[in-house]
Backbone bond lengths (Angstrom), bond angles and torsions (degrees), N, CA, C in turn:
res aa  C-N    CA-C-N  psi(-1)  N-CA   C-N-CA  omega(-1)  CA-C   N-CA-C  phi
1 X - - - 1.456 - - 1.524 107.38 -
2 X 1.960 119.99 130.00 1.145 88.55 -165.25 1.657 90.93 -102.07
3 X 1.814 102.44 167.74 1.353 113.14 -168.68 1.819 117.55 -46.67
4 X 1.030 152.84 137.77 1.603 163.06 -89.33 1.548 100.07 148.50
5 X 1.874 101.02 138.07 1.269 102.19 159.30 1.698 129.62 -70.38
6 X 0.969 143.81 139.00 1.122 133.87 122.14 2.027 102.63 63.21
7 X 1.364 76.83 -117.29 1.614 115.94 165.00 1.571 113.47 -36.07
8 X 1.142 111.97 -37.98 1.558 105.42 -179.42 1.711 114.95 -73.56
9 X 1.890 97.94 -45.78 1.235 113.29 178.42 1.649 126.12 -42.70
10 X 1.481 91.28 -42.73 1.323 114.11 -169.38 1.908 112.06 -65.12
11 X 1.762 101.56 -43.08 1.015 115.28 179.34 1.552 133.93 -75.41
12 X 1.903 95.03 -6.26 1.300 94.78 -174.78 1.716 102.67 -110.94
13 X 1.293 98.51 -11.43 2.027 104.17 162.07 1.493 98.59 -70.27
14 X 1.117 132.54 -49.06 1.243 114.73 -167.88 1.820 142.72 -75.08
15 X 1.588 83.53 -25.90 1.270 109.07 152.49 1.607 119.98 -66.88
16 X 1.387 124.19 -46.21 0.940 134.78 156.41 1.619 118.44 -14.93
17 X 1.348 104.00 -90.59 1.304 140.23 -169.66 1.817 99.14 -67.20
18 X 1.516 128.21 -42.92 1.126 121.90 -179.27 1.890 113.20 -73.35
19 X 1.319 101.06 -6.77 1.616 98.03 -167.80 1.847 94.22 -116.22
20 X 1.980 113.34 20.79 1.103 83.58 150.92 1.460 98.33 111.85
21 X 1.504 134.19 -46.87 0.877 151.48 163.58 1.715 134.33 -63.13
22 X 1.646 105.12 43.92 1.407 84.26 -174.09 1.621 137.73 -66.60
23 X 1.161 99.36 -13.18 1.730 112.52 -176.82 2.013 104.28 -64.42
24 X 1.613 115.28 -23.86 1.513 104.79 170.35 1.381 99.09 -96.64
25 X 1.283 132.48 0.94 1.425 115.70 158.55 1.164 133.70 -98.13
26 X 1.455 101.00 -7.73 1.865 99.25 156.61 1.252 124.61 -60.05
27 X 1.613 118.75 -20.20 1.449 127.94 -165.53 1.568 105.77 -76.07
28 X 1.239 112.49 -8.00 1.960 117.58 -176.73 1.572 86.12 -109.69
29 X 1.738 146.00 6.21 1.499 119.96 -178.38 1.542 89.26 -115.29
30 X 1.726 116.36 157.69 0.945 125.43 -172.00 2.114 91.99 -91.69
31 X 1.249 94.76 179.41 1.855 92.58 -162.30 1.606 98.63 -98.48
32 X 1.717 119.19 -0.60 1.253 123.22 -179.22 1.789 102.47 -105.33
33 X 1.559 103.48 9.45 1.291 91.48 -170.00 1.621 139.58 -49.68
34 X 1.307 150.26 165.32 1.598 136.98 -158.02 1.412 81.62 -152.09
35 X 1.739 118.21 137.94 1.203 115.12 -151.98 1.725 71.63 -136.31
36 X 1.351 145.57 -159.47 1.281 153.62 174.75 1.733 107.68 168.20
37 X 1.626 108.09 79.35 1.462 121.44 -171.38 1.774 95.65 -108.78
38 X 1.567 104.40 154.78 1.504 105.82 155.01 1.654 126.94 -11.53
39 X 1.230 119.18 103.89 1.496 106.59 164.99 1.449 104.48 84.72
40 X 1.323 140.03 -20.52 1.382 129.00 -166.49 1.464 105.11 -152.69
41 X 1.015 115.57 141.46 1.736 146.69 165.36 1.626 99.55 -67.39
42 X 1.324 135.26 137.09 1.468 115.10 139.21 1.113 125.22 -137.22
43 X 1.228 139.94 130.11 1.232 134.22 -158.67 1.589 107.75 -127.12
44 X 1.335 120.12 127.49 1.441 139.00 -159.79 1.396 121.44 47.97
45 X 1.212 91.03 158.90 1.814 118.64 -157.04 1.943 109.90 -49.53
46 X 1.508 98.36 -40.41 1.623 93.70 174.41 1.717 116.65 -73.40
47 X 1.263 108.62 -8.13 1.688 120.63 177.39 2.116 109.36 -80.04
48 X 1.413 70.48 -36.25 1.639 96.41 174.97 1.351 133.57 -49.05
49 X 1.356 69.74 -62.65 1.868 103.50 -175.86 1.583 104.08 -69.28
50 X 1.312 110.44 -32.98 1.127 100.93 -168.39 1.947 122.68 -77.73
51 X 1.586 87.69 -36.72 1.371 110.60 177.85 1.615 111.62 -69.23
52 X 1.567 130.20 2.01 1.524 161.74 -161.19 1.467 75.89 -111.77
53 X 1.037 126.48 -66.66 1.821 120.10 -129.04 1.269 93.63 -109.47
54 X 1.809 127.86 0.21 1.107 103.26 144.81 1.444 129.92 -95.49
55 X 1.032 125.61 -17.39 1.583 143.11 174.48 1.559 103.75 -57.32
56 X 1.554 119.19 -59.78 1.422 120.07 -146.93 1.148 117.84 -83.76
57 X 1.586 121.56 -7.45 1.773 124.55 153.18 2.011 103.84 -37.87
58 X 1.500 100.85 -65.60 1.262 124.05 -142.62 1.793 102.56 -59.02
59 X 1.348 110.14 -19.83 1.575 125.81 172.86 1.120 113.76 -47.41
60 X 1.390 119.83 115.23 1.602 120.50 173.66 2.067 104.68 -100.91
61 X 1.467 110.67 -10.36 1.494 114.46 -165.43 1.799 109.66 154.22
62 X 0.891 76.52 171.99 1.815 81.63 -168.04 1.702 97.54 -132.86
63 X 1.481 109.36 139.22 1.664 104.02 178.93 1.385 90.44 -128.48
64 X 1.469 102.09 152.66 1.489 119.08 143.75 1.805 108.55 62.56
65 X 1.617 94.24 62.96 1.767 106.63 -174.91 1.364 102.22 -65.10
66 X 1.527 151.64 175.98 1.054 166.49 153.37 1.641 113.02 -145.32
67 X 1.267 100.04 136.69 1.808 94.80 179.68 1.532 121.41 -159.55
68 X 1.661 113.30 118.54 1.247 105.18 -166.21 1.319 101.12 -133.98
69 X 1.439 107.32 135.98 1.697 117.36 -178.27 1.743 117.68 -130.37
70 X 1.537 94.14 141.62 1.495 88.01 172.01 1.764 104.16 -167.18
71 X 1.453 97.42 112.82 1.338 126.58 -141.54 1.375 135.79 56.58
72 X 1.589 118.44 -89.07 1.409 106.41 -175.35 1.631 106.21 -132.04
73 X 1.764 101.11 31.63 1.224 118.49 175.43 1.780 100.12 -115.86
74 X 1.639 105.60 143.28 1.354 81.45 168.96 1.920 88.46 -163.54
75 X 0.792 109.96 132.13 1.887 130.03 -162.74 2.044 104.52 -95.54
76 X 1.202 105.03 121.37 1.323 99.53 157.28 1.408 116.00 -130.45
77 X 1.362 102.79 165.23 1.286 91.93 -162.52 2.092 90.92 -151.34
78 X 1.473 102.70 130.10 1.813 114.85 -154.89 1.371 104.18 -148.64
79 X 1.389 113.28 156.35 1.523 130.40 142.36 1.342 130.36 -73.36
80 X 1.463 134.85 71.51 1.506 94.60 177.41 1.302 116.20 -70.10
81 X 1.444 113.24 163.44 1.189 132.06 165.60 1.789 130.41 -95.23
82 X 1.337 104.71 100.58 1.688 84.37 170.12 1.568 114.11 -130.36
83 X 1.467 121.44 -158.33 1.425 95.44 -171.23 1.676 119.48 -80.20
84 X 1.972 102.23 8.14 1.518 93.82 -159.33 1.691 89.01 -89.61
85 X 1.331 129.17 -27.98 1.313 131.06 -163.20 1.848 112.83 -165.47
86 X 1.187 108.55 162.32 1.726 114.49 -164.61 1.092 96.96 -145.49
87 X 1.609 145.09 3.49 1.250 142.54 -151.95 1.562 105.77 -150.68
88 X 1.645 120.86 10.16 1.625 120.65 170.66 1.711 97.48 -93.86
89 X 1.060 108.46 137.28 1.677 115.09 174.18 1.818 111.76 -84.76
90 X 1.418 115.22 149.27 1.071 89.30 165.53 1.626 95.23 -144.99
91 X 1.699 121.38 177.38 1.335 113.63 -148.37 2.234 83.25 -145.77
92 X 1.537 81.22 144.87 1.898 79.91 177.94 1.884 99.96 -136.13
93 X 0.783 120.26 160.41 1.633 126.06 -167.89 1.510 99.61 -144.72
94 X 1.294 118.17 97.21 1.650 111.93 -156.13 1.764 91.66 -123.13
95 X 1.162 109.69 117.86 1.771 112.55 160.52 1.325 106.27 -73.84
96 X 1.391 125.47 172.39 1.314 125.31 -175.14 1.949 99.65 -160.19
97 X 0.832 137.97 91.41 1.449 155.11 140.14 1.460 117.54 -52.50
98 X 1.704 105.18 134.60 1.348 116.28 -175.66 1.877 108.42 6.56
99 X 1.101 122.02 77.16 1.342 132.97 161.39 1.191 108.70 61.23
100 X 1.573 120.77 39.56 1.796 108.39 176.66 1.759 97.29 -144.81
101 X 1.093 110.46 164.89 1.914 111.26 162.67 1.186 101.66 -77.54
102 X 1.444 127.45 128.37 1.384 126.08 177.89 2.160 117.40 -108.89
103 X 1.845 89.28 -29.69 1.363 96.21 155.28 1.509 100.44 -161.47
104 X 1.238 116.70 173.43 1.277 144.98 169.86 1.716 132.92 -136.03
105 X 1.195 108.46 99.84 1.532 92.24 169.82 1.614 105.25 -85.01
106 X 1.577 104.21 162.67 1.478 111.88 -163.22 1.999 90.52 -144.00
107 X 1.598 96.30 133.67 1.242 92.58 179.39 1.270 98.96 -140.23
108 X 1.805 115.19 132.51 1.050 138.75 -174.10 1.305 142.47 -160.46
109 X 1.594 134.43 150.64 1.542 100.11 -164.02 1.279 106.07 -111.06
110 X 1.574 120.25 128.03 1.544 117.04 -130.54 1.909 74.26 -84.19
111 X 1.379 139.98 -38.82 1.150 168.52 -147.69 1.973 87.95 -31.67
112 X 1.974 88.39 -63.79 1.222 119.91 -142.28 1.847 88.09 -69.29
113 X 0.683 145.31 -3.48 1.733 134.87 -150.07 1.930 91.23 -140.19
114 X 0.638 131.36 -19.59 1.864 141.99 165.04 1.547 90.95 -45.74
115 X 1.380 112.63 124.30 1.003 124.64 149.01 2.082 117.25 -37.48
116 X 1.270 105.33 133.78 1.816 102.59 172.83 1.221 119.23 -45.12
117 X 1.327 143.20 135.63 1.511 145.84 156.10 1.970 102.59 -43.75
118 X 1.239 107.20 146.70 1.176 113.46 167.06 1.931 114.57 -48.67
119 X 1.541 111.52 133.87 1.225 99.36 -176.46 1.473 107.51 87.80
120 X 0.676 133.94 -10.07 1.606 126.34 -167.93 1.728 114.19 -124.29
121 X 1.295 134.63 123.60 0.926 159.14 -105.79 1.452 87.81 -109.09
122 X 1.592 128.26 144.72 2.026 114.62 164.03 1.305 105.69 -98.10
């Protein structure tokens, strides 16, 4: 991979991983990576990957990217889309070291993406 800012890195895991592909977006996370999502700790890339590869079936589209970097911090901020909802935001805070994701916090409301309770309307 050749060396990339920041910001690029970030943008091409996410694209990656949002179009479905997480196995070319592991190639931008480092293998010690520390992830800090709703409810769970994760620590390294196969913990990663996995918690990737369960989410990224459920993707119907992504709206309304936002992205701001400054140095080896760089924030996005999206809609995913799946069939339970298109309108929960969610927010990522990604460091980036010598050309890899090294951690990410991920903020989201795990609430909004739960399948409906029986009886209850989508």
């Amino acid at each position: 991979m050749s060396k990339s800012s920041a910001a690029a890195i970030v943008q091409e895991y996410h694209q990656a991983w949002t179009g479905g592909d997480v196995d070319r977006a592991m190639a931008y996370v480092a293998a010690d990576v520390v992830c800090r999502a709703p409810g769970q700790d994760l620590s390294g890339i196969e913990a990663y990957r996995a918690f990737l590869a369960g989410f990224a079936p459920m993707l119907t589209g992504i709206g309304d990217i936002a992205a701001f970097a400054e140095g080896e911090r760089v924030a996005l901020f999206y809609y995913p889309r799946t069939a339970v909802t298109s309108t929960a935001p969610a927010a990522e805070c990604f460091t980036v070291r010598d050309g890899q994701i090294v951690e990410n916090v991920l903020i989201f409301d795990r609430l909004s993406y739960a399948p409906p309770a029986a009886g209850e309307q989508e």
